[in-house]
N, C-alpha and C positions, 0 to 999 in steps of 0.2 A: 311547731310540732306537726301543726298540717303540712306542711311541706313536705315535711321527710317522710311523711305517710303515704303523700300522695306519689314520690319518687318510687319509693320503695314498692308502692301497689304499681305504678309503670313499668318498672321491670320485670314483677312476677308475669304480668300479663304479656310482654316484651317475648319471655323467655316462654312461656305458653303457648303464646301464637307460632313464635318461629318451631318449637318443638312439633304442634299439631301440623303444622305447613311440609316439614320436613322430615313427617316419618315414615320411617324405610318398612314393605311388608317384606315377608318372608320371601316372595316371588325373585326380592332386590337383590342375594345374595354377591352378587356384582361386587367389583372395587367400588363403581361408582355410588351405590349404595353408603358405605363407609365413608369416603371423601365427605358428602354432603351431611353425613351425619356431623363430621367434626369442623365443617364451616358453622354450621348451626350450635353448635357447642360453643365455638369463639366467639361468636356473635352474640351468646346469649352471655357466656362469662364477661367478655369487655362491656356489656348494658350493665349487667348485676352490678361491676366494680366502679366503671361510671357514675352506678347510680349511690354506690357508697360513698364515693370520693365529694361527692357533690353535698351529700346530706350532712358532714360533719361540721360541726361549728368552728368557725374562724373568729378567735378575739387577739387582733395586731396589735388594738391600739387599749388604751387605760381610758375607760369608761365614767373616768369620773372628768376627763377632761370633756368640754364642749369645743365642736368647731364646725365654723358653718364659712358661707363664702364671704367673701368682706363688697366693699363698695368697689364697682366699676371705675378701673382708672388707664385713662388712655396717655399715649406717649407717640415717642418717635425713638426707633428700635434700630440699634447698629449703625446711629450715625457718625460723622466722622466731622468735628468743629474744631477751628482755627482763629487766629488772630490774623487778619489782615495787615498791612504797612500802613495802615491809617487809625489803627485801633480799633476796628471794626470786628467783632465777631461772627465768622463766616461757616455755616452748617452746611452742606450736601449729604445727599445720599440715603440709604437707611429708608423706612417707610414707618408707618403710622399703623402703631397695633394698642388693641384692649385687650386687658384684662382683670382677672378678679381673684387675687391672696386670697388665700387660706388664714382664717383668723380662729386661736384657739385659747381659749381661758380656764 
């Protein structure tokens, strides 16, 4: 809940600075006046919606399952093993990698 409070209070203040930063007096009646008004508009909409996009809650997965990392297990990854003409099992190539499954109950 703090989270999205604290998003939510980022972008008022987001959208408040760039507002105060970027306001046009009456002196501005210019194009350029206008332009920068509506940069400042887009910048403050794409924060606001960022900032909603990010606060909604995501549930992907079923919360009754558990799942954490499993035990480090190391190997040899893309190799390529043959039978020699003496009965010999012969490996080349490929390298030696770790890693750690996903285990879920």
């Amino acid at each position: 809940m703090l989270k999205k409070l604290m998003a939510s209070a980022l972008a008022v203040m987001l959208a408040f600075g760039a507002v105060t930063a970027t306001g046009t007096s009456p002196a501005e009646a210019g194009r350029g006046g206008r332009i920068a008004a509506g940069v400042a508009a887009g910048i403050i909409g794409l924060g606001v919606l960022g900032a909603m996009a990010h606060a909604r809650d995501r549930h992907y997965r079923d919360y009754d399952e558990v799942c954490y990392r499993g035990p480090r297990e190391c190997g040899w990854v893309g190799r390529r093993c043959f039978i020699n003409r003496y009965g010999e099992e012969v490996c080349r190539g490929g390298r030696w990698n770790c890693w750690r499954d996903t285990v879920c109950e």
